[in-house]
C-alpha positions as CSV (number, residue, x, y, z in Angstrom):
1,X,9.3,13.0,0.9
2,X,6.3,13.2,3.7
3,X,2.8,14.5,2.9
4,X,2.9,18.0,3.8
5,X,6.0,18.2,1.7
6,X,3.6,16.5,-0.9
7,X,0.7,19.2,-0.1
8,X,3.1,21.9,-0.6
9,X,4.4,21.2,-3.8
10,X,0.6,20.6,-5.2
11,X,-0.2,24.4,-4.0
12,X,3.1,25.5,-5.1
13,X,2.2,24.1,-8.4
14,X,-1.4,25.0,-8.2
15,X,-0.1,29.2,-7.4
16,X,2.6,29.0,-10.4
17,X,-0.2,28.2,-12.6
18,X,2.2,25.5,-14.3
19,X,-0.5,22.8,-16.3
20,X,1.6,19.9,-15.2
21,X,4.9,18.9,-13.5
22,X,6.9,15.4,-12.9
23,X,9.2,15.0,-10.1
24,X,11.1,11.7,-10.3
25,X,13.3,11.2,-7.0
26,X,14.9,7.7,-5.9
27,X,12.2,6.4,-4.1
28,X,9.1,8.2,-5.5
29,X,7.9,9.6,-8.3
30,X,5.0,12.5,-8.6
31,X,3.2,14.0,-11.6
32,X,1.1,16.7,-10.7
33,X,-1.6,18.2,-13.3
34,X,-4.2,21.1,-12.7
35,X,-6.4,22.1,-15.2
36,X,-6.0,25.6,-17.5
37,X,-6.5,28.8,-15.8
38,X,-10.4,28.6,-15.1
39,X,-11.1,27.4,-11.4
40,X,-13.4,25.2,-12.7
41,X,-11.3,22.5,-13.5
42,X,-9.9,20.4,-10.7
43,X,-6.3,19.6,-9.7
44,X,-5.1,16.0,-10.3
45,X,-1.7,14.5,-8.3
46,X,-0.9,11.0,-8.8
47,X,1.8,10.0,-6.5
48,X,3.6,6.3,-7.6
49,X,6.3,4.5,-5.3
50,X,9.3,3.0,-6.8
51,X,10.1,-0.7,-5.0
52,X,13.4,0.4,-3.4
53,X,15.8,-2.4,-1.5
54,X,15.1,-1.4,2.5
55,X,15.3,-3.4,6.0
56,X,12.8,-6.5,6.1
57,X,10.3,-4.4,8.1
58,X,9.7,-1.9,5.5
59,X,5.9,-2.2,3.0
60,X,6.8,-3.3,-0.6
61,X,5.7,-0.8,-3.0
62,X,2.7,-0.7,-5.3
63,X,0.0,-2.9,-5.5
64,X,-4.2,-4.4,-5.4
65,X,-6.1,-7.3,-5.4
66,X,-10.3,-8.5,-4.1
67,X,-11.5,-11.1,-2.2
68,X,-12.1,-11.5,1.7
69,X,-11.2,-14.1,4.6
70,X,-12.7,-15.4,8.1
71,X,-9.3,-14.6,9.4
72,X,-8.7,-11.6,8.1
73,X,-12.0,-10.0,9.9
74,X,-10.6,-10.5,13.5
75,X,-10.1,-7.4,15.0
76,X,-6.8,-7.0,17.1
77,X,-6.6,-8.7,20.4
78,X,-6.1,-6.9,23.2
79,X,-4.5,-9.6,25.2
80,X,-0.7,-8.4,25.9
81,X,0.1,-12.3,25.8
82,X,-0.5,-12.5,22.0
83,X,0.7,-8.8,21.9
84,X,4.1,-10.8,22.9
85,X,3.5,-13.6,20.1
86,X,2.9,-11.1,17.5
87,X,6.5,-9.0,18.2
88,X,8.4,-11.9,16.4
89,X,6.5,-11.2,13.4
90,X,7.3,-8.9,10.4
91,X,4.4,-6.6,9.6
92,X,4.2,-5.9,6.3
93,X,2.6,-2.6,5.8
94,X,0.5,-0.3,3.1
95,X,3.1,1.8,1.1
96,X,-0.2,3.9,-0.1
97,X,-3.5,5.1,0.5
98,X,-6.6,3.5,-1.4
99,X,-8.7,-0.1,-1.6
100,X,-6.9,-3.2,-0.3
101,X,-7.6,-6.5,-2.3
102,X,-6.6,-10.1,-1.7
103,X,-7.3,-10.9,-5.2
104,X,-6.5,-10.0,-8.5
105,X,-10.0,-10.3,-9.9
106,X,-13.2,-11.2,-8.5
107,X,-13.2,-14.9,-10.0
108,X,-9.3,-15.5,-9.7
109,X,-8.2,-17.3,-5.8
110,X,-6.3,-14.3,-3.6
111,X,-2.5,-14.4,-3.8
112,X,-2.1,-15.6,-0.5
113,X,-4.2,-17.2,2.4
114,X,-2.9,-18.1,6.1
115,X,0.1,-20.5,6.2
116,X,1.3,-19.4,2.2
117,X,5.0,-19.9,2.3
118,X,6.6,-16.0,0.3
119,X,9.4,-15.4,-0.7
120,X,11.0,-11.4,-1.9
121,X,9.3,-10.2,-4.3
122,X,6.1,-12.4,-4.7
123,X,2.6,-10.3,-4.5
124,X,0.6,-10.5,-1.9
125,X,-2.2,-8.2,-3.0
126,X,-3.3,-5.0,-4.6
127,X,-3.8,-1.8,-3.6
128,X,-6.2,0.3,-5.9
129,X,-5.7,4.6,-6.0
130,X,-7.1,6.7,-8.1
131,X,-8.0,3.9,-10.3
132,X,-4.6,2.4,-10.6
133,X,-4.2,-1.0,-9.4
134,X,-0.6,-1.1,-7.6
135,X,0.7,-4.8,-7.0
136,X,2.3,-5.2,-3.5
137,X,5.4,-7.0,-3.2
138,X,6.6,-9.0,-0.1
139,X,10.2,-7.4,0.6
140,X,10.5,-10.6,3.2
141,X,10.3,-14.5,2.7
142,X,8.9,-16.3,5.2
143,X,5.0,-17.6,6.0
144,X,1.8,-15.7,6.3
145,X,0.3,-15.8,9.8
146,X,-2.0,-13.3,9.7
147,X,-3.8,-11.2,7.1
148,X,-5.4,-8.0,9.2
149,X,-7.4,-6.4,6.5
150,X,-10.6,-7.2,4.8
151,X,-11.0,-7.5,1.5
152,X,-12.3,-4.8,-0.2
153,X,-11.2,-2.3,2.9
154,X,-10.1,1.4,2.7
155,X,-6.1,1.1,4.1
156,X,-4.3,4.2,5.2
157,X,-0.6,4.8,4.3
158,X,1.4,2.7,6.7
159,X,-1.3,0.6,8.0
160,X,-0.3,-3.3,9.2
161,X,-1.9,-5.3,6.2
162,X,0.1,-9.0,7.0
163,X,1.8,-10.9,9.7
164,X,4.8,-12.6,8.2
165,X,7.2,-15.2,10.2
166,X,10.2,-15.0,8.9
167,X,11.5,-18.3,10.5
């Protein structure tokens, strides 16, 4: 299920002047609530994706975490030389929209740094929507090389948040 897929249901929803429905599909599962017939209350969709088994280059599901690293605020290079480096890398990418964090709490150490040795299935940070903190899960093992996103950043669905060699 895409987002325009997703936007259409919500106005489908919103026109049939339903109060709330839950769609639970294989990978993904939506509850979408709008308020009683008065326009005054707003529309709320929360949007949760199940961890599902996939290829080694696919995002783990949900997920958060805080906390920030030097390496971590180095933008992309443009050099086509590590461009060639970087291709034998897995990127593991944001499943969702919302707040990327490296930590679970503020005073706790981030669940991984640079070099940290994963295996499937450990976290390697959160991802906070709609205030819910979703744990991200490494679908590869292998070593961090690079971690691309701030702490405390805004992600986009899809967006590169780790390196990972899988060697």
């Amino acid at each position: 299920m895409d987002i325009k897929e997703i936007q259409s249901l919500i106005k489908f929803v919103a026109k049939s002047g339903a109060s709330e429905v839950k769609l639970e599909m294989e990978d993904i599962k939506i509850t979408i609530r709008t308020g009683s017939s008065d326009s005054s209350t707003p529309e709320t969709t929360i949007v949760q994706q199940i961890p599902v088994a996939q290829a080694p280059t696919a995002a783990a599901p949900v997920a958060q975490a805080p906390a920030a690293a030097p390496e971590s605020a180095a933008p992309a290079s443009s050099d086509s030389k590590k461009a060639d480096d970087d291709s034998k890398y897995i990127t593991v990418k944001s499943p969702i929209i919302g707040t990327f964090y490296r930590k679970p709490s503020p005073d706790k150490p981030p669940f991984v740094e640079v070099g940290s040795t994963i295996k499937q299935g450990d976290v390697l940070c959160v991802i906070e929507a709609m205030k819910l903190f979703n744990d991200i899960e490494s679908e590869v093992s292998g070593k961090i090389v690079k971690i691309l996103v701030d702490d405390s950043s805004p992600v986009e669905f899809d967006q590169p948040l780790f390196l990972v060699d899988p060697s």
